[in-house]
N, C-alpha and C positions, 0 to 999 in steps of 0.2 A: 385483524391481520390474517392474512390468509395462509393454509396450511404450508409447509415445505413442501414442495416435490422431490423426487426422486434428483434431479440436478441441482435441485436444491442443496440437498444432502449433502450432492459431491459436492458442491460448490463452496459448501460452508466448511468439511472436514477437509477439504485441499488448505482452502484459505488458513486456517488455522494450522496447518502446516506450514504454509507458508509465512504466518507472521512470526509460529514460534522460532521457525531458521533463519526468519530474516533479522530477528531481534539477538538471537543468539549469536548470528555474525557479526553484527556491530559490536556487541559486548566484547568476543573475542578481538577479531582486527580491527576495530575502529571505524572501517566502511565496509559497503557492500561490495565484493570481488566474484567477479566472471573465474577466477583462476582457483578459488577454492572452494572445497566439495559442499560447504555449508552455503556458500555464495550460489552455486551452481543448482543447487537444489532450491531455494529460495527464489530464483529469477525462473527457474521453471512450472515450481508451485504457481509464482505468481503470473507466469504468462496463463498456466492454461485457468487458474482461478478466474483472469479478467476473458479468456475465451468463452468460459463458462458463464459469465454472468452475461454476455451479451443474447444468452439463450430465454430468461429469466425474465417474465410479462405476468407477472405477480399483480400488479399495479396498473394495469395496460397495455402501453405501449409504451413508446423510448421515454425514458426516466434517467434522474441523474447517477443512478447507478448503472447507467448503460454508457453518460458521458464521462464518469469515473472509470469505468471499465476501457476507454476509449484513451481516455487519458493515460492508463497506466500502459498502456501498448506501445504506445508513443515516446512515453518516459524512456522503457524497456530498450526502445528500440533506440531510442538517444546515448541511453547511456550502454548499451552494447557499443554500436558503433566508437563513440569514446574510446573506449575502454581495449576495442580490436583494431584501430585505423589510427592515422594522425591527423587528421581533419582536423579537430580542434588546437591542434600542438601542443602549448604548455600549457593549455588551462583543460586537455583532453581528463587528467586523474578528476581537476573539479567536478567538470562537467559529468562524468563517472558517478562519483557521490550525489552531487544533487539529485541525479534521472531517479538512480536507483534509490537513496532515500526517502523521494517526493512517492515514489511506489508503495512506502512503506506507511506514510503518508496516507495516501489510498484506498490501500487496503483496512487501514482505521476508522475513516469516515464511516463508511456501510456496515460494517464488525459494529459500532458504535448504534446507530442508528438500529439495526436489526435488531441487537440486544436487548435495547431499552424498548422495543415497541412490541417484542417479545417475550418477554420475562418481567418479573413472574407469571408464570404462564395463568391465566386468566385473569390479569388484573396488573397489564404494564407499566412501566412508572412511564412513559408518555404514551398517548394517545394519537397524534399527527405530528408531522412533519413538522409543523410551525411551533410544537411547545418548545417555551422557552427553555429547557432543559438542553435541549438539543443544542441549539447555539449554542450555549453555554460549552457546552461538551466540545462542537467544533472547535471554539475559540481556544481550547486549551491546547486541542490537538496541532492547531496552525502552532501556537510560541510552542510549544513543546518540541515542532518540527525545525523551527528556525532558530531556536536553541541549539538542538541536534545538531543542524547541520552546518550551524557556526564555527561551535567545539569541532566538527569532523575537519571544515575546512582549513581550522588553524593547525589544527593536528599535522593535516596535509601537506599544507602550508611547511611544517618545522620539519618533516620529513623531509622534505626535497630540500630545504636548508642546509 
């Protein structure tokens, strides 16, 4: 694996900003909120984290942490709009929780993937992309998300009830 760069660095100590306020928002309000300071900090973490990784040719060239990166943009920019407009109407607060959830989502996968392919530091517990370990990992992090974002939306759901 090859060393971190300097945007590396940032890339990784933002991101970990960003998952700790994104994690800590949901624990408090339940979703992720454009309208409070822990929301607000979180969706900015994580926009410039995903600007920052589009910088990032560790591996090459465009890799799926560039389409991850891409994804979360897009999310971002979903579930803002949600969240400031009525375009979606009544299902605009869902559509809110999903984008921004599915970020949080995002930001998992690579945090996941990085860690295990570097740590302990000379002697990873995976090796490539393809060890099974990995899947493994994703696959928790997908029901662990649709879990989530079950519980958020019924939550959601009884609020506006």
């Amino acid at each position: 694996m090859p060393e971190i760069t300097p945007l590396g660095w940032f890339h990784t100590a933002l991101g970990i900003v960003a998952l700790s306020s994104g994690v800590y928002t949901l624990a408090r309000y339940k979703e992720i909120l454009l309208r409070t300071g822990s929301g607000k900090i979180y969706l900015l973490a994580t926009l410039v984290t995903a600007a920052t990784a589009l910088g990032i040719f560790q591996h090459g060239g465009f890799g799926p942490g560039h389409a991850l990166a891409i994804a979360t943009v897009l999310a971002l920019a979903t579930g803002t709009v949600a969240a400031t407009t009525g375009l979606f109407g009544k299902l605009s607060r869902y559509m809110q929780a999903i984008s921004y959830s599915a970020t949080l989502l995002f930001h998992t996968v690579p945090a996941v993937t990085d860690g295990l392919m570097r740590l302990p530091k000379g002697d990873p517990v995976v090796a490539s992309l393809d060890d099974p370990i990995l899947r493994t990992c994703y696959l928790v992090l997908v029901v662990l998300f649709l879990i989530g974002i079950s519980l958020q939306l019924r939550w959601i759901y009884r609020q506006a009830a």
